[in-house]
PDB file of N, CA, C and O in Angstrom, chain B, residues numbered from 101:
ATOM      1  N   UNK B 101     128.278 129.916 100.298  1.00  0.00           N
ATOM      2  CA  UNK B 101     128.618 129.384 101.590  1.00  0.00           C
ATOM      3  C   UNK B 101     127.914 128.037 101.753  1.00  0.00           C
ATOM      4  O   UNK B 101     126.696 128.116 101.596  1.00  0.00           O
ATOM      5  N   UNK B 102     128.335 126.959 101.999  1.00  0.00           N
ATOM      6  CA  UNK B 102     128.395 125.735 102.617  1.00  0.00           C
ATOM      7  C   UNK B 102     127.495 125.662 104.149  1.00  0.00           C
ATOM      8  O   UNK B 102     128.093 126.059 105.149  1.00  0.00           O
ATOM      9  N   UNK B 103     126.561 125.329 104.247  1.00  0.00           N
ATOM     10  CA  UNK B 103     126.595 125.193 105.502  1.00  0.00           C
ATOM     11  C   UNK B 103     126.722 123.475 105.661  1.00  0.00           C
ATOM     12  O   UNK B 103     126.405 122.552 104.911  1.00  0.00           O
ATOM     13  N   UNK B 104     127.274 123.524 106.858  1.00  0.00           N
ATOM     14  CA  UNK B 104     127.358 121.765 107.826  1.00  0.00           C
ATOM     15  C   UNK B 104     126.246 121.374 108.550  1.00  0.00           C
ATOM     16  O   UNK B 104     125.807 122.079 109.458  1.00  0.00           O
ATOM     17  N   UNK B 105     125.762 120.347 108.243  1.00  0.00           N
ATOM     18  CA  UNK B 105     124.803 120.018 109.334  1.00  0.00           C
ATOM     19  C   UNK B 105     125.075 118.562 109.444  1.00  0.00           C
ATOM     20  O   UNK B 105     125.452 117.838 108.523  1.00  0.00           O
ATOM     21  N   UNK B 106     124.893 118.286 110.414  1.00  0.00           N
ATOM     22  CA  UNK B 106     124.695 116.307 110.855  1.00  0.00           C
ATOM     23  C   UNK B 106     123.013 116.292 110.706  1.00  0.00           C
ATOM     24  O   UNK B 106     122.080 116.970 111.136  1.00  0.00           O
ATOM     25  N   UNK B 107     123.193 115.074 109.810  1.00  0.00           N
ATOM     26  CA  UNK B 107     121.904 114.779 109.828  1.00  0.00           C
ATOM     27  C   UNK B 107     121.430 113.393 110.753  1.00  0.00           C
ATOM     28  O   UNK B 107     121.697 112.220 110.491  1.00  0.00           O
ATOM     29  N   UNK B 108     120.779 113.831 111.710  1.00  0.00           N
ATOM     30  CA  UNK B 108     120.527 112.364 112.440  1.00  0.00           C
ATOM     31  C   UNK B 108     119.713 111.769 112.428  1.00  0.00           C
ATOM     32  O   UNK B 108     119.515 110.959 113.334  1.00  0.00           O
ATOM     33  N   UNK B 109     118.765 111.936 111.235  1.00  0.00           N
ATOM     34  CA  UNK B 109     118.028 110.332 110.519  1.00  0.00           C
ATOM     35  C   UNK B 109     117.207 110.770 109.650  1.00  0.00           C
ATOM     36  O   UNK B 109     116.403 111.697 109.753  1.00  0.00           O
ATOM     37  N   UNK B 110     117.473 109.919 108.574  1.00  0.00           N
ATOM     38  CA  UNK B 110     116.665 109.133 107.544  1.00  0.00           C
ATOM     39  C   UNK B 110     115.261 108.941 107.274  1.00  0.00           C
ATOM     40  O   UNK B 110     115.133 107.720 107.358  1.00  0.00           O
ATOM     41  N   UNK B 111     114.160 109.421 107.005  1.00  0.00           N
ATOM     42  CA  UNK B 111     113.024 108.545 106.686  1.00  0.00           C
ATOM     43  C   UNK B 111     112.434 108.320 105.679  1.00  0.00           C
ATOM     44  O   UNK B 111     112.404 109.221 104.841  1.00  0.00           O
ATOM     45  N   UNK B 112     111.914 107.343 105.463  1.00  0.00           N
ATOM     46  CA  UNK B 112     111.299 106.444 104.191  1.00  0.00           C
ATOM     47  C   UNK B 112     110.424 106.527 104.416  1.00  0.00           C
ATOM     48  O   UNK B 112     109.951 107.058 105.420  1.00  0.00           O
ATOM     49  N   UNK B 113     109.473 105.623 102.853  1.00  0.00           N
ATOM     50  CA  UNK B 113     108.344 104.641 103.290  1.00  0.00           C
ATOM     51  C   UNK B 113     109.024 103.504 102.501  1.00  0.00           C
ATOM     52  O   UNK B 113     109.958 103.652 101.712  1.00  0.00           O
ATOM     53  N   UNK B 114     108.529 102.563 102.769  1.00  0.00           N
ATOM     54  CA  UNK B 114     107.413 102.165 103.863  1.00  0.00           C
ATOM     55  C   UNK B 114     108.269 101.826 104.919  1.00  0.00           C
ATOM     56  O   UNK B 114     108.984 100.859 104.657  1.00  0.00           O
ATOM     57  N   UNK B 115     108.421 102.311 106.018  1.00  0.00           N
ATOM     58  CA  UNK B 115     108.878 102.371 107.376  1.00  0.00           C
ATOM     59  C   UNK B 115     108.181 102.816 108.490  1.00  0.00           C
ATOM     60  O   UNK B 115     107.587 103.894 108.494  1.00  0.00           O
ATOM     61  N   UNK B 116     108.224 101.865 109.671  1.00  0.00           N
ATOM     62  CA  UNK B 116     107.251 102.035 110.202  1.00  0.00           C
ATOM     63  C   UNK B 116     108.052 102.990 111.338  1.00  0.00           C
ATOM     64  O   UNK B 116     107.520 103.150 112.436  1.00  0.00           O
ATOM     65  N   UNK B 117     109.396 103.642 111.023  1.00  0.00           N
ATOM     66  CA  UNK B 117     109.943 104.425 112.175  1.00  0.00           C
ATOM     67  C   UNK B 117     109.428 106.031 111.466  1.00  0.00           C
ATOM     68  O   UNK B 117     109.149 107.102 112.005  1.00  0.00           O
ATOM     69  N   UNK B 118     109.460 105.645 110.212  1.00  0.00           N
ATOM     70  CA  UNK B 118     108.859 107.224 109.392  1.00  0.00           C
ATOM     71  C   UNK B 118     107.423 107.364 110.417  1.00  0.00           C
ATOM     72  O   UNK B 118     107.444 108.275 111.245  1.00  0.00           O
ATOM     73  N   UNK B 119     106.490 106.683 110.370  1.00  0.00           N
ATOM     74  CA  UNK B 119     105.037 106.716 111.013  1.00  0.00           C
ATOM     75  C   UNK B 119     105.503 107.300 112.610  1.00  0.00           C
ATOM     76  O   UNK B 119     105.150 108.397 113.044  1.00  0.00           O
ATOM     77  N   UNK B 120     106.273 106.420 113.279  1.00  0.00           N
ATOM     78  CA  UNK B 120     106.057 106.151 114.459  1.00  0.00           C
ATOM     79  C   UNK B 120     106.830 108.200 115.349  1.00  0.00           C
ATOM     80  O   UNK B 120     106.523 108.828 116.363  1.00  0.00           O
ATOM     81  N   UNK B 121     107.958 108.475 114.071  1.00  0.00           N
ATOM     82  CA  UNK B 121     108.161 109.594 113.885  1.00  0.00           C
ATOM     83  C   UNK B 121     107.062 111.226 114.301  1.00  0.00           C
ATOM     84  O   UNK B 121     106.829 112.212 115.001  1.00  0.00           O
ATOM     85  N   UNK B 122     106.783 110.429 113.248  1.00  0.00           N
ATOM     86  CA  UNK B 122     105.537 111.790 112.995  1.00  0.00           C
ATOM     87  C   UNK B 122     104.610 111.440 113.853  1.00  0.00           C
ATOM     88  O   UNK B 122     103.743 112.282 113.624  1.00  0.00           O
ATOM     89  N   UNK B 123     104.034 110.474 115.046  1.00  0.00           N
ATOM     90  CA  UNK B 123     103.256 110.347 115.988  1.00  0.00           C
ATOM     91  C   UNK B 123     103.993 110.862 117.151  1.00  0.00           C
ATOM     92  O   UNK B 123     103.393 111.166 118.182  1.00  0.00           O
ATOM     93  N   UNK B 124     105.358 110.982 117.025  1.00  0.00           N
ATOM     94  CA  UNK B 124     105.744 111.817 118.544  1.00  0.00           C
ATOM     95  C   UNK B 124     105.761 112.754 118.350  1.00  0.00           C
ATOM     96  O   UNK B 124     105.602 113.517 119.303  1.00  0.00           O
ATOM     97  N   UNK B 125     105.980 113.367 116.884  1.00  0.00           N
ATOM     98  CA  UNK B 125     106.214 114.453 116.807  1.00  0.00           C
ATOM     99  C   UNK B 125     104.848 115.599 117.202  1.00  0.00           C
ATOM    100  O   UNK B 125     104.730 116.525 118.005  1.00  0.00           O
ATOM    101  N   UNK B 126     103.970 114.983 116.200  1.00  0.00           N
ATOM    102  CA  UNK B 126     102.768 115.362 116.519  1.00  0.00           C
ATOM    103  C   UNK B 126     101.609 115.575 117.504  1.00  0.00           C
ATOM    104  O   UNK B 126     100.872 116.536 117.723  1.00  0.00           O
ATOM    105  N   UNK B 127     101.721 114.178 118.090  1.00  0.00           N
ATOM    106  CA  UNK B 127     101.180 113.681 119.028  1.00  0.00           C
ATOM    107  C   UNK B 127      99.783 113.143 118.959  1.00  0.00           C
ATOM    108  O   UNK B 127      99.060 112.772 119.884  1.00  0.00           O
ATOM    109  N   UNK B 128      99.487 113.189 117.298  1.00  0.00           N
ATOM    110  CA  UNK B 128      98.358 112.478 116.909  1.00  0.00           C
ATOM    111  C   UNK B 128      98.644 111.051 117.454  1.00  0.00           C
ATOM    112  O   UNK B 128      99.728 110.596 117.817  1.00  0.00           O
ATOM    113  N   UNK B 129      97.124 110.296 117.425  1.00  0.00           N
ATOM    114  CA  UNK B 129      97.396 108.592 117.027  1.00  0.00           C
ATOM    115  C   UNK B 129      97.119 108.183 115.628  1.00  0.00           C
ATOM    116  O   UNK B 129      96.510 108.692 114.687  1.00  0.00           O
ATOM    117  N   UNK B 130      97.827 107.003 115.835  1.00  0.00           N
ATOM    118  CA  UNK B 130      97.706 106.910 113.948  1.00  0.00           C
ATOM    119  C   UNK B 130      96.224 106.688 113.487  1.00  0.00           C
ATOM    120  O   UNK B 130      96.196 106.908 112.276  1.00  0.00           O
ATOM    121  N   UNK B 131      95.322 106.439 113.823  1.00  0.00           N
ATOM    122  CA  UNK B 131      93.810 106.367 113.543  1.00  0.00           C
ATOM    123  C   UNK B 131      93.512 108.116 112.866  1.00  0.00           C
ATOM    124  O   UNK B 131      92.398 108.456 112.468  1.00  0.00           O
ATOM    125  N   UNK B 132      94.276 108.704 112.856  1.00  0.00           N
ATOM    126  CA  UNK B 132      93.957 110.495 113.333  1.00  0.00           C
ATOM    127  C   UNK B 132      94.904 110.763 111.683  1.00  0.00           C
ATOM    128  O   UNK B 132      94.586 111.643 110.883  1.00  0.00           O
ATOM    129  N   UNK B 133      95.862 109.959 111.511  1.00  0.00           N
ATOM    130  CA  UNK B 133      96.377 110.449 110.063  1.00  0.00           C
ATOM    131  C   UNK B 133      96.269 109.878 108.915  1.00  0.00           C
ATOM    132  O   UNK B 133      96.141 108.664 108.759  1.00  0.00           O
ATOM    133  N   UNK B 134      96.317 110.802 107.939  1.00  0.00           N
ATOM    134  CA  UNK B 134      95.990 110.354 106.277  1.00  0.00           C
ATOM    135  C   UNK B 134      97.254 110.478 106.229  1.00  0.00           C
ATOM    136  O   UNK B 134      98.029 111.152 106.907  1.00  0.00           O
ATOM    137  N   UNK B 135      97.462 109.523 105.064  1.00  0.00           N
ATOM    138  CA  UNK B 135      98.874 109.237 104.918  1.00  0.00           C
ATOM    139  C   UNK B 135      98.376 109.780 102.984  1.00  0.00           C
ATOM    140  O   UNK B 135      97.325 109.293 102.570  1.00  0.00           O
ATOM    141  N   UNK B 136      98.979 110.494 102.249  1.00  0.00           N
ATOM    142  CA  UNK B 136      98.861 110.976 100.903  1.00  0.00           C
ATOM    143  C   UNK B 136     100.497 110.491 100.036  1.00  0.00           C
ATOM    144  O   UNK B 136     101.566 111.101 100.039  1.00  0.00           O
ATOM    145  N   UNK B 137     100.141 109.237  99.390  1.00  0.00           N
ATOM    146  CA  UNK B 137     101.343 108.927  98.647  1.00  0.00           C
ATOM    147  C   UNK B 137     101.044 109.024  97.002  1.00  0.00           C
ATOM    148  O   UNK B 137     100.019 109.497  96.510  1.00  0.00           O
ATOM    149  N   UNK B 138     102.319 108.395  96.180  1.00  0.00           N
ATOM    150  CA  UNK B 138     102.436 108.386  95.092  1.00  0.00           C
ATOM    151  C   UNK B 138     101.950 106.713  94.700  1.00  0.00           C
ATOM    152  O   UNK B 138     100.984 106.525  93.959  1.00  0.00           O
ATOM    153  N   UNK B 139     102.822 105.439  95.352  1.00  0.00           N
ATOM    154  CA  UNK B 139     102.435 104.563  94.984  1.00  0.00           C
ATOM    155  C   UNK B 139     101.467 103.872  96.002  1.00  0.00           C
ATOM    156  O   UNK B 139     101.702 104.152  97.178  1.00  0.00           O
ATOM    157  N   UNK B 140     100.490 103.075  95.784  1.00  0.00           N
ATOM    158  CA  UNK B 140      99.359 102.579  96.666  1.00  0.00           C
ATOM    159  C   UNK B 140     100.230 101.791  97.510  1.00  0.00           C
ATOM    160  O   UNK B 140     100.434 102.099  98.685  1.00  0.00           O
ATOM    161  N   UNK B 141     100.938 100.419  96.748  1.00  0.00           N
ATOM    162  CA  UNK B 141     101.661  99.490  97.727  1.00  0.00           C
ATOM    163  C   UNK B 141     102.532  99.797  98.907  1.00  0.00           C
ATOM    164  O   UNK B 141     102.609  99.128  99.937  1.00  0.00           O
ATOM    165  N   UNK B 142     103.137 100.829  98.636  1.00  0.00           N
ATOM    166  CA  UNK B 142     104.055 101.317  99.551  1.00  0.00           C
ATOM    167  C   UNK B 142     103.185 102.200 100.503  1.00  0.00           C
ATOM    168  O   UNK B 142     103.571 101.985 101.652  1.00  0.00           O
ATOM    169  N   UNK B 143     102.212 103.067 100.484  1.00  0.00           N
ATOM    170  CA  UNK B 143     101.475 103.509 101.056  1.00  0.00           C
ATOM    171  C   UNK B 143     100.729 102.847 101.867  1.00  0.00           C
ATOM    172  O   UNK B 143     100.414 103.282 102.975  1.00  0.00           O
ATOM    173  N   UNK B 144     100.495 102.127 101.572  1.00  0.00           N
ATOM    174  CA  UNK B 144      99.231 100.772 102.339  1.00  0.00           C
ATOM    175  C   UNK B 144     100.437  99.767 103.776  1.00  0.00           C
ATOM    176  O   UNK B 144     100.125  99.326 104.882  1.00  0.00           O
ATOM    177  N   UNK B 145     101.639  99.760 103.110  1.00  0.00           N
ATOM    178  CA  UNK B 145     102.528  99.020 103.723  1.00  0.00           C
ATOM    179  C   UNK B 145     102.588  99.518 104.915  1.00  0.00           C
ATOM    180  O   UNK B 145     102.441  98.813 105.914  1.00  0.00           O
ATOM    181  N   UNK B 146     102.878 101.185 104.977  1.00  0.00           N
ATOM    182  CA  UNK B 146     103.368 101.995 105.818  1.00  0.00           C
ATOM    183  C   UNK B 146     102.059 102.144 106.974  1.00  0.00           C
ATOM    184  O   UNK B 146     102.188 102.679 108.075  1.00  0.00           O
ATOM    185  N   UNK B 147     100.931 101.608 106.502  1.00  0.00           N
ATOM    186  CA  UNK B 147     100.043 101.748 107.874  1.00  0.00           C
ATOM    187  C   UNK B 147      99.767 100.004 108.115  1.00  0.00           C
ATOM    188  O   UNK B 147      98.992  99.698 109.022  1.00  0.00           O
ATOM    189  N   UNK B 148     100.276  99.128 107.464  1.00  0.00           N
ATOM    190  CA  UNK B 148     100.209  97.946 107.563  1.00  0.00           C
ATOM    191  C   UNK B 148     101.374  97.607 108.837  1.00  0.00           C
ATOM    192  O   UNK B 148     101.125  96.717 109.649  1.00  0.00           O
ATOM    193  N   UNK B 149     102.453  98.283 108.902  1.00  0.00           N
ATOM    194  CA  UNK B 149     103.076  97.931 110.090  1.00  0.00           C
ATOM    195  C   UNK B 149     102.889  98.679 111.551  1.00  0.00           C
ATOM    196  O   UNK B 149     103.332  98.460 112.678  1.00  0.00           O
ATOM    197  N   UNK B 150     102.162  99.502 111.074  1.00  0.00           N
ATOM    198  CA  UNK B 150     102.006  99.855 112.266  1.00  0.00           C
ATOM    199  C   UNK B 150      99.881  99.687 113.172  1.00  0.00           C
ATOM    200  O   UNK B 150      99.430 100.204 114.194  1.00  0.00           O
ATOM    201  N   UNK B 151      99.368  98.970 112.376  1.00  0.00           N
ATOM    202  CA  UNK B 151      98.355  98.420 112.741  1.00  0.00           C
ATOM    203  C   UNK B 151      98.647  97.351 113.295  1.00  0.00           C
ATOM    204  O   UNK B 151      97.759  96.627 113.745  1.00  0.00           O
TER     205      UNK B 151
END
């Protein structure tokens, strides 16, 4: 069986809507999260836009 779903969004890195995401979701501030990636640059980026 197939199921259907709409998916209504996307997240990446380095994006700063991925971050800004997981701060509503959570309700941390970003000072409050470790971010655990694979590559440094892209990791570093992703708290670079939102500092």
């Amino acid at each position: 069986m197939r199921l259907q779903r709409k998916i209504s969004r996307i997240l990446w890195k380095p994006s700063k809507h991925t971050l800004d995401y997981i701060i509503q979701e959570t309700g941390y501030e970003p000072d409050e999260i470790a971010i655990v990636g694979d590559r440094l640059y892209t990791d570093i980026a992703v708290a670079d836009q939102v500092m």
